[in-house]
Steps between C-alpha positions, in 0.01 A plus 500: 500500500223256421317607185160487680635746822606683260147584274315504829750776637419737199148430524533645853707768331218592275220541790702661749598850472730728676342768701789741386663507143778641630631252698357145328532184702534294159783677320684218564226239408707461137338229249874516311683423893743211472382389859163640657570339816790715553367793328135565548438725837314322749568113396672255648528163376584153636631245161372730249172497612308838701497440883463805604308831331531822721297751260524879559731673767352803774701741257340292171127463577326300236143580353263220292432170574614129527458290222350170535836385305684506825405146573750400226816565764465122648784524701400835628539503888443839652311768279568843649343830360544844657245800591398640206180518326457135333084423487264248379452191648800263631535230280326164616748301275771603741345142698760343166802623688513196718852599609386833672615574803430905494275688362524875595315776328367765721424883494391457120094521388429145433129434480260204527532215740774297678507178240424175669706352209810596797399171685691274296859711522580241814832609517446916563619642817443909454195667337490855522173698356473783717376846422323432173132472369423152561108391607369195610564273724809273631498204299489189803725306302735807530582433881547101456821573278747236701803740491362823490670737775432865379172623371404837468195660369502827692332798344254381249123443508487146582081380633424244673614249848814374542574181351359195837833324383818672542756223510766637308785474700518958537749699644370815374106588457410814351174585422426885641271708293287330352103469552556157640149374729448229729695335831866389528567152394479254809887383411770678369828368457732482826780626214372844469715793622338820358109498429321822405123500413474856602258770289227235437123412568582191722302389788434275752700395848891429492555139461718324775629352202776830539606375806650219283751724323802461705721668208315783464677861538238732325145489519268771327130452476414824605211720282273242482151404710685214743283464818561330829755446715861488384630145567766522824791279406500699185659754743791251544545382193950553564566668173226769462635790515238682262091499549311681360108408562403931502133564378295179522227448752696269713392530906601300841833532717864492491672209624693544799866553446606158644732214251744550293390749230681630214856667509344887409814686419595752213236548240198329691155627406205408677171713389166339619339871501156567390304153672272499721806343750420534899566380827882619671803559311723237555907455457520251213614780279772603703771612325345586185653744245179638415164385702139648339206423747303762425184573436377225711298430844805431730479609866701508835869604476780502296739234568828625695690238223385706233575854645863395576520376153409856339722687764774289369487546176421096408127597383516825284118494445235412787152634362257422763212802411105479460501182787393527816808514720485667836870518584894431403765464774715766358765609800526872547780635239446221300665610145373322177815524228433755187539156318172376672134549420237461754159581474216435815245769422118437492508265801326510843796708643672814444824397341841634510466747208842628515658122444250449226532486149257379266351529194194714322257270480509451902291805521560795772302396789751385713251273699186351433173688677437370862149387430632218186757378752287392798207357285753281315660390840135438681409358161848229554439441840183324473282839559158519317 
């Protein structure tokens, strides 16, 4: 092994420690081994030189810190450390590793800021932060990388908007839980297939600039302050088969079920619950796994697509409570399967309690009280 991989390994040695003595990680991290890069737990190397440094396993969990000495591995490529309880700040001299193509260290306590020293490692692909203790904001520079693809920074305590310039060519966006303010970027690239934002402060309307992301197949931005109306096409976007825009502020219609949409099959979650949503129900969701419109201002009836759908067991959970429905086309004997979970209470209609089944926080009142039903409708048909 090259002499200087070699000093900068025990320096690592020396601030990392393992979480239990009984079982360390670096009993095999021997100064007096013939050949470290065969030996030493964790390392692989490419001509004698450290390419790869996986650090900690879920059974080893590591404790300390990274030393600033880990920008001595040149020819490192992917740096890997599992949960454990590593803190302090990560090191900005990792921007030395030009070679780096991952760097994955989440679920430890690492503290400070995302280093904007991470601009100049043009060749990463995967950065994984998530659930640590990181503040600040997203360095801009961060989301220019030119072949970035996976960057995750769920789970910390990130401030601040989002970055105007995300060009990095993304397939995976992760930024949930943070306290993240401001609107979604304008553009976002058409690349992206799974984009969460969810659990933060953001506001402001949904760009038509997600009507661009043809790729996409999950879409989370749900738990934030989003207003407006929900852009239509991104209702046909062919791969989306899980949206999740619950809890924001967003108002106006459904589109009407007509296009190609996407192929909802197995595993398809749509929950746009908790909006201020209105207008008819219409059948773009048909066929949904599970389809959350709750807690919204629809009225009229529930489509006869969506019915047959429950009754066949192809959507397992239809929660349509705390609207203002006033009817479902359900035939008499209708059976919903014991698989299936249906839920139509608080509505402007007595529903078919003995088909129902839904959950707590849908209350007991099975319908709303006569009087909030017709000043809503006289209020949506124009009265005074």
């Amino acid at each position: 092994m090259n002499p200087s991989d070699l000093k900068a390994l025990l320096s690592i040695k020396n601030t990392l420690t393992e979480v239990s003595p009984f079982k360390p990680f670096f009993s095999t991290w021997n100064l007096t081994a013939p050949d470290p890069c065969s030996s030493f737990a964790g390392v692989t190397c490419v001509l004698r030189r450290v390419a790869i440094l996986s650090l900690g396993t879920n059974s080893l969990p590591l404790a300390g810190s990274l030393p600033d000495s880990i920008s001595q591995l040149t020819e490192l490529t992917q740096l890997i450390l599992s949960p454990g309880i590593v803190t302090g700040p990560i090191p900005p001299q990792l921007a030395r590793l030009t070679k780096l193509r991952v760097i994955s260290l989440p679920t430890n306590r690492f503290t400070g800021t995302i280093p904007f020293t991470l601009f100049s490692l043009r060749n990463l692909h995967t950065l994984d932060l998530s659930h640590n203790q990181l503040a600040g904001s997203i360095p801009p520079s961060l989301t220019e990388l030119p072949q970035l693809k996976v960057l995750i920074v769920a789970s910390n305590s990130l401030t601040g908007a989002l970055p105007r310039t995300v060009s990095s060519p993304l397939l995976h966006l992760d930024l949930k839980g943070n306290q993240l303010t401001g609107p979604l970027p304008n553009s976002l690239p058409s690349s992206l297939r799974y984009l969460s934002l969810s659990q933060n402060f953001m506001w402001g309307p949904l760009p038509n600039g997600l009507e661009s992301l043809s790729e996409l197949l999950f879409l989370d931005l749900s738990m934030n302050h989003f207003s407006g109306p929900i852009p239509a096409q991104l209702f046909f976007v062919p791969a989306l088969s899980n949206l999740f825009l619950q809890r924001n502020n967003l108002s106006g219609g459904l589109p009407k079920g007509v296009g190609p949409g996407p192929n909802y099959g197995e595993g398809s979650i749509v929950d746009l619950s908790h909006n201020a949503l209105s207008g008819e129900l219409s059948t773009v969701f048909d066929g949904v796994e599970s389809l959350f419109l709750n807690n919204n201002r629809f009225v009229g009836r529930v489509p006869e697509e969506y019915v047959k759908s429950v009754c066949r067991g192809s959507t397992r959970t239809l929660y349509l409570q705390h609207n203002y429905l006033t009817g479902i086309p359900l035939q008499g004997g209708a059976v919903v399967p014991d698989t299936a979970s249906l839920c139509l209470s608080y509505n402007c209609m007595v529903p078919p309690a003995t088909l129902m089944t839904c959950p707590a926080s849908a209350g007991r009142e099975l319908a709303r009280p006569e009087a909030q039903c017709s000043v809503f409708n006289h209020r949506n048909n124009g009265g005074g």
